[in-house]
VMD Tcl script that builds the backbone (N, CA, C; Angstrom):
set m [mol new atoms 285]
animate dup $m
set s [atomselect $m all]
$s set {name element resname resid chain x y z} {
  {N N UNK 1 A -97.830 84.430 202.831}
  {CA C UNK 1 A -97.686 85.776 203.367}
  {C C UNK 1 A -97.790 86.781 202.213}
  {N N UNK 2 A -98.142 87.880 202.605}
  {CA C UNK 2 A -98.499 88.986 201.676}
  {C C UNK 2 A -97.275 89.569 201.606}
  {N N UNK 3 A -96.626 90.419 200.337}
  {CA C UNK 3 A -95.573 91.613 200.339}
  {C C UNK 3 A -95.397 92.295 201.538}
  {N N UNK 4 A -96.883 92.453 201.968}
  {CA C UNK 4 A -96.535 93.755 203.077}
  {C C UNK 4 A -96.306 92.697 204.450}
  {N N UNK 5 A -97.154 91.808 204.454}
  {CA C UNK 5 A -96.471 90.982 205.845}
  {C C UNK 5 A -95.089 91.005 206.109}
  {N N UNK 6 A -94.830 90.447 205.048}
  {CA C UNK 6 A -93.289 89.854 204.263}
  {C C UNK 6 A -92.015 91.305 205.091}
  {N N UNK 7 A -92.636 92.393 204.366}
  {CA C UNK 7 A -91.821 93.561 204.718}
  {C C UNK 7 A -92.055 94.239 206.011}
  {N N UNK 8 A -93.190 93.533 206.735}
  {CA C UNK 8 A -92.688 94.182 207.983}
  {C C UNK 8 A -91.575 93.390 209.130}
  {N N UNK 9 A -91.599 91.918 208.648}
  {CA C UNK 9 A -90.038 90.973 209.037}
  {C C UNK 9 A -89.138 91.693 208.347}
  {N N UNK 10 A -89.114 91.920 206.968}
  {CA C UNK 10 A -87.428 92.288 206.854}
  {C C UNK 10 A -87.182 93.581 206.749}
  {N N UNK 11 A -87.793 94.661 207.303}
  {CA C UNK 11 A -87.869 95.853 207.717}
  {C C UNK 11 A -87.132 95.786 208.866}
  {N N UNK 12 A -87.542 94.742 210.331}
  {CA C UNK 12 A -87.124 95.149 211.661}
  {C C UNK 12 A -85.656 94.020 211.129}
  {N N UNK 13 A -85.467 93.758 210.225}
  {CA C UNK 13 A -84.135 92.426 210.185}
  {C C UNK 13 A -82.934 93.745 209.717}
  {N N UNK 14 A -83.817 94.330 209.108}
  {CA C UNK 14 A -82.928 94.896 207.883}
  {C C UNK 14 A -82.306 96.463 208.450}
  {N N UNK 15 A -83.298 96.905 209.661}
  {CA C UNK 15 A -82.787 97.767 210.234}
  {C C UNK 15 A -81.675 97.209 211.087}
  {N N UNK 16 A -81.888 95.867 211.574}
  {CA C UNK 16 A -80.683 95.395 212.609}
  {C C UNK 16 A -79.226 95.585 211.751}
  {N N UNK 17 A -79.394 94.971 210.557}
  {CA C UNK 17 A -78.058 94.909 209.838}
  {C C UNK 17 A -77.551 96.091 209.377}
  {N N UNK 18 A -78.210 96.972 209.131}
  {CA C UNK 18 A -78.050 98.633 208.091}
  {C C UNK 18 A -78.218 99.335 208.840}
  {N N UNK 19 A -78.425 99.689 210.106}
  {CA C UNK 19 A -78.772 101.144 211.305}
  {C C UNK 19 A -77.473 101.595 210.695}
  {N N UNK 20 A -76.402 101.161 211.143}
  {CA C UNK 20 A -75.106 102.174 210.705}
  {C C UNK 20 A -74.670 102.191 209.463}
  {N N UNK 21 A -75.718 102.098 208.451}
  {CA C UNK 21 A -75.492 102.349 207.350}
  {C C UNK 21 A -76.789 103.687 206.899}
  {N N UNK 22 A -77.524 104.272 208.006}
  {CA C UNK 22 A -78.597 104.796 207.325}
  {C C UNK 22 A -80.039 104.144 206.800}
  {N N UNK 23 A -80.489 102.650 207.209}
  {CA C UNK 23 A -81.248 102.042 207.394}
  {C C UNK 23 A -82.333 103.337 206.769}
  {N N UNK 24 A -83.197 103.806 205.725}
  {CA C UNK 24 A -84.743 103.893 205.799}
  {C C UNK 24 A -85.466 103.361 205.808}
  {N N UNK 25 A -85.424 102.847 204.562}
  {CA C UNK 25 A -86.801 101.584 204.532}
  {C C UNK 25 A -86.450 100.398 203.473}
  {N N UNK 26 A -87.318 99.826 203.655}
  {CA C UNK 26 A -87.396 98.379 202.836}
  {C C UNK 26 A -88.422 98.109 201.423}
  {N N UNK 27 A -88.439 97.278 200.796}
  {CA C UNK 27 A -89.803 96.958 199.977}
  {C C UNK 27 A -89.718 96.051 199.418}
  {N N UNK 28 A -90.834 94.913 199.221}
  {CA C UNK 28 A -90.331 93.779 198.825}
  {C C UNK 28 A -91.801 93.498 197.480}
  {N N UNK 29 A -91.438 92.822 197.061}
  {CA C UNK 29 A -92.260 92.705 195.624}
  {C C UNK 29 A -91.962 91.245 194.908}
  {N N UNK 30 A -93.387 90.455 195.010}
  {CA C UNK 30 A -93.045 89.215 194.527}
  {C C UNK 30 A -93.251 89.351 192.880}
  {N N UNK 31 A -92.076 88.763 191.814}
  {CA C UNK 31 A -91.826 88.211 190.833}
  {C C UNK 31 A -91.840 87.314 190.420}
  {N N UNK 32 A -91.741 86.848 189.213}
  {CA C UNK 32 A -91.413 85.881 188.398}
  {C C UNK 32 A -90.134 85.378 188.133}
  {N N UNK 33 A -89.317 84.397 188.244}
  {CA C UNK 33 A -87.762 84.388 187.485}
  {C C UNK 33 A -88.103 83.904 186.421}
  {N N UNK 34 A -86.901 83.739 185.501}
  {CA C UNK 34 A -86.980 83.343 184.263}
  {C C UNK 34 A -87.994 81.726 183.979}
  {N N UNK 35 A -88.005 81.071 184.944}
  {CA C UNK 35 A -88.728 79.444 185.011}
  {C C UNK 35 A -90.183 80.008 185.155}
  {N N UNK 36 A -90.479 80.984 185.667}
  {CA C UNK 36 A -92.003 81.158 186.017}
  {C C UNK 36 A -91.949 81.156 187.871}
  {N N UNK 37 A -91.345 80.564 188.561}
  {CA C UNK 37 A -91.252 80.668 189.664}
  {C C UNK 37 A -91.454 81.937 190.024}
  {N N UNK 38 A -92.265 81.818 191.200}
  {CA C UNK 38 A -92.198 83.497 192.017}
  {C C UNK 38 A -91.291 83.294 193.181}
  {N N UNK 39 A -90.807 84.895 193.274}
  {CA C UNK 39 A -89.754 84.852 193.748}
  {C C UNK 39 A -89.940 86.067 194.953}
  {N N UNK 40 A -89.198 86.650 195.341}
  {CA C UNK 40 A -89.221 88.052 196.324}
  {C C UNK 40 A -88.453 88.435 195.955}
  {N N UNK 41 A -88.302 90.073 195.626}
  {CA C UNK 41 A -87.220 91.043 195.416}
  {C C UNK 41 A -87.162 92.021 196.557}
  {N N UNK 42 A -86.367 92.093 197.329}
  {CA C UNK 42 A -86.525 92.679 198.934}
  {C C UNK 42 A -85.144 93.955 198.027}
  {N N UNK 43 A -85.233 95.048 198.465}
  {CA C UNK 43 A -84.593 95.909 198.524}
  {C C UNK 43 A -84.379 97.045 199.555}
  {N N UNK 44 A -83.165 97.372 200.261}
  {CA C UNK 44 A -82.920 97.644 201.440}
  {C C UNK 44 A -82.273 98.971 200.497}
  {N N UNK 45 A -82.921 100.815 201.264}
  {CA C UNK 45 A -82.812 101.790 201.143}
  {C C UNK 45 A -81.891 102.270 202.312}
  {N N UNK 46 A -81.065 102.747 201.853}
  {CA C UNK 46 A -79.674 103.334 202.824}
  {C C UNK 46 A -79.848 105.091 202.604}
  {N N UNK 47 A -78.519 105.635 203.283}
  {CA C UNK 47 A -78.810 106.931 202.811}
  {C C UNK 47 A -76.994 107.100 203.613}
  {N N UNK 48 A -76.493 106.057 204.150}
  {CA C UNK 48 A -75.016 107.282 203.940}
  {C C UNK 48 A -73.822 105.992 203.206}
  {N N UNK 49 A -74.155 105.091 203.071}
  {CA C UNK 49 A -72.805 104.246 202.817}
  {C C UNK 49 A -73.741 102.763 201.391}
  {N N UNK 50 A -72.947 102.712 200.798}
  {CA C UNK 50 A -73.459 101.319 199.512}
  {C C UNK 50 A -73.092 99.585 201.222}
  {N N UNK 51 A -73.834 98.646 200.989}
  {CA C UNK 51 A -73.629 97.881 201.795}
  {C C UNK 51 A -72.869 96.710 201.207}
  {N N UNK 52 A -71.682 96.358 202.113}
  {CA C UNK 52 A -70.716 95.394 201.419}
  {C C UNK 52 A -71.822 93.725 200.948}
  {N N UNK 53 A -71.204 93.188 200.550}
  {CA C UNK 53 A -71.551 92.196 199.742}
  {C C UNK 53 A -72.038 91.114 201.125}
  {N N UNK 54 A -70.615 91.010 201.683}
  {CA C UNK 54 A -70.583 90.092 203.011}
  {C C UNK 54 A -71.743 90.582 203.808}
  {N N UNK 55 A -71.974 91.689 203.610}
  {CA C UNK 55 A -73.268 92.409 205.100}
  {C C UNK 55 A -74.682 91.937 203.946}
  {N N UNK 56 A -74.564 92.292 202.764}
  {CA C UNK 56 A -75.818 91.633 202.236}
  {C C UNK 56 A -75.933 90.054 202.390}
  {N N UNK 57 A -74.968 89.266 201.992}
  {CA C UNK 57 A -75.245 88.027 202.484}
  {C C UNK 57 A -75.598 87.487 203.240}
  {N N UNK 58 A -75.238 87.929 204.840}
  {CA C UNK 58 A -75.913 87.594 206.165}
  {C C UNK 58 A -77.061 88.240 206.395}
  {N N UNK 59 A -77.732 89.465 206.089}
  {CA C UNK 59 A -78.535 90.161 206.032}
  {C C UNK 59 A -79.555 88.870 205.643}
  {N N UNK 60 A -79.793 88.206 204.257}
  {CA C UNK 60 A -80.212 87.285 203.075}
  {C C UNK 60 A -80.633 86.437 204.273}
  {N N UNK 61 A -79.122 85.692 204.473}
  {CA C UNK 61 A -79.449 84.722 205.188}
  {C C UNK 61 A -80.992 84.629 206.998}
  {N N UNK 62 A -80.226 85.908 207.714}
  {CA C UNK 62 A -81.225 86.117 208.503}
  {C C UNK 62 A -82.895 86.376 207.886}
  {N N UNK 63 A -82.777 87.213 206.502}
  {CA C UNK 63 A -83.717 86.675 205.851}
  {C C UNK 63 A -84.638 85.543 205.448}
  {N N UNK 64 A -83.639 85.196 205.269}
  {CA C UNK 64 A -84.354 83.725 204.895}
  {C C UNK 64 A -84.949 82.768 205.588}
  {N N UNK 65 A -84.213 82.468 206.670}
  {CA C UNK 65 A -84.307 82.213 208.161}
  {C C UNK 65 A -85.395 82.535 208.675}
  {N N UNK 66 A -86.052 83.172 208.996}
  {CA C UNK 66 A -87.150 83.797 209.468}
  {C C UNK 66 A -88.568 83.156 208.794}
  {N N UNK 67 A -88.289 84.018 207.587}
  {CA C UNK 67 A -89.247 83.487 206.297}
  {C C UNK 67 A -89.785 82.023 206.186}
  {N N UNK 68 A -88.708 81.601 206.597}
  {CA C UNK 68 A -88.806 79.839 206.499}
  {C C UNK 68 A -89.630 79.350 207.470}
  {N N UNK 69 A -89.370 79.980 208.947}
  {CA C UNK 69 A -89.795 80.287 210.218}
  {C C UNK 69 A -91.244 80.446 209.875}
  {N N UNK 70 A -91.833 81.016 209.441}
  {CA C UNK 70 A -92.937 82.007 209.109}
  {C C UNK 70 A -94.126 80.741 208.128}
  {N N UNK 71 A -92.921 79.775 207.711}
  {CA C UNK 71 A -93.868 79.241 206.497}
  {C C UNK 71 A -93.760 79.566 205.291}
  {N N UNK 72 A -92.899 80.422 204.652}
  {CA C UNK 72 A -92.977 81.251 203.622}
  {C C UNK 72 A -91.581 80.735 202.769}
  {N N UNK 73 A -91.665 79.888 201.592}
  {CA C UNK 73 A -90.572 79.460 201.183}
  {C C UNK 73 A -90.091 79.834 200.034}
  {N N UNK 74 A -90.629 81.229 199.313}
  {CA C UNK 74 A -90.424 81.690 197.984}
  {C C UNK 74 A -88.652 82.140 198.423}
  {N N UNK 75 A -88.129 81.829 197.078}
  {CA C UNK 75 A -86.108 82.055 197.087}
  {C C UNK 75 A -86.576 83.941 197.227}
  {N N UNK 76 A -85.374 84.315 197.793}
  {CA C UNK 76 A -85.382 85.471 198.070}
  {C C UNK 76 A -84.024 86.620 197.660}
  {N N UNK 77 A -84.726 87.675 196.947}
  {CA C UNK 77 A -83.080 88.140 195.992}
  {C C UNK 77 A -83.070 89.684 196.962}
  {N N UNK 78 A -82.019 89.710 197.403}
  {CA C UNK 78 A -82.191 91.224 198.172}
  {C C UNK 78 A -80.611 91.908 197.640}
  {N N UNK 79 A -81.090 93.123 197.851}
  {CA C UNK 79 A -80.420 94.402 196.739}
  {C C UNK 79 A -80.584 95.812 197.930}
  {N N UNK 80 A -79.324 96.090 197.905}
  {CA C UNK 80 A -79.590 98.102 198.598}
  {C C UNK 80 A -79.564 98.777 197.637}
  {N N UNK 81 A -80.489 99.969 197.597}
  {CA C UNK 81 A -80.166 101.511 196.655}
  {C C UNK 81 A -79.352 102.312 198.158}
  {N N UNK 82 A -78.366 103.033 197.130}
  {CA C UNK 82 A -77.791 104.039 198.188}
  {C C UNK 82 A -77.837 105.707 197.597}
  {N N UNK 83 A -78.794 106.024 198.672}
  {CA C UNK 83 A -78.980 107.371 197.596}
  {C C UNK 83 A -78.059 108.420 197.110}
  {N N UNK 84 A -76.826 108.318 197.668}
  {CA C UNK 84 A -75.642 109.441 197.628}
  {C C UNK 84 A -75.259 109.291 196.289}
  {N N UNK 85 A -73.819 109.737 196.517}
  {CA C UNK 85 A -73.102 110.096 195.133}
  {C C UNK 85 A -73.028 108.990 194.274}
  {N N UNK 86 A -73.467 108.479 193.349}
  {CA C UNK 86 A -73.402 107.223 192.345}
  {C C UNK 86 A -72.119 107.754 191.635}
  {N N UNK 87 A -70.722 106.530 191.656}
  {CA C UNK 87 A -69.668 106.909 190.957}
  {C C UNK 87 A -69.759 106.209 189.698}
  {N N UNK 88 A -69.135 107.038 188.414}
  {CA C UNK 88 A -69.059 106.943 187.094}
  {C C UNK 88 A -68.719 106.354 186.781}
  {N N UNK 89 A -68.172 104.896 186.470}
  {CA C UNK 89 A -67.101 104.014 185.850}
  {C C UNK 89 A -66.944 104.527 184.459}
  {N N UNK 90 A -65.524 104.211 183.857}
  {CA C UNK 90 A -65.095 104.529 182.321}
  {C C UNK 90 A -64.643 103.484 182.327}
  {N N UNK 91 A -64.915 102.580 180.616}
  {CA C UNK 91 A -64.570 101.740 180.357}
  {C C UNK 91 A -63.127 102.160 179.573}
  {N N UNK 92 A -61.669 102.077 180.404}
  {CA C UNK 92 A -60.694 102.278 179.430}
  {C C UNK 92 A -60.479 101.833 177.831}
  {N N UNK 93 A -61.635 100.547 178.093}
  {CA C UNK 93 A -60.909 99.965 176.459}
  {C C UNK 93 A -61.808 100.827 175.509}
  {N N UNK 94 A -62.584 101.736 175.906}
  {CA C UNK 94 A -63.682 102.067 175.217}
  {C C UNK 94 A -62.844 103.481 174.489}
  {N N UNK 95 A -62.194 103.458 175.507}
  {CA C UNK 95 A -61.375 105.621 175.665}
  {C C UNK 95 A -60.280 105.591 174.067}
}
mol reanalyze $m
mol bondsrecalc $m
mol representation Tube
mol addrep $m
């Protein structure tokens, strides 16, 4: 499957899991990992809330699921940007 095949499955997956998070869009981009393996980097674009860890995991999983479905067995790393306020961390030991 092509990137763009690829992203029009986890586009309609990814809106199921993220609508009430602000769901825009998706994009996925095959890589390399460190072995040479290619891989998929799927990244899910929000716009009102960061998505918990647990909602990315099942998200992955229905991901994957599909993909597999499809024929398509490259490992798959998925990531949200959230466009709002990015908070500052301070490293106390640094202060």
């Amino acid at each position: 499957m092509t990137d763009d095949d690829i992203n029009q499955v986890v586009s309609g997956l990814l809106r199921h899991h993220f609508e009430d998070l602000g769901f825009e869009r998706s994009t996925v981009k095959s890589e390399e990992d460190f072995d040479g393996t290619t891989i998929l980097r799927v990244t899910a674009y929000l716009k009102n809330a960061d998505a918990s860890t647990n909602r990315l995991i099942e998200a992955l999983k229905d991901i994957r699921s599909n993909l597999i479905a499809r024929g398509e067995e490259r490992f798959v790393f998925l990531d949200s940007e959230y466009r709002g306020e990015k908070v500052e961390y301070e490293d106390e030991d640094t202060e």
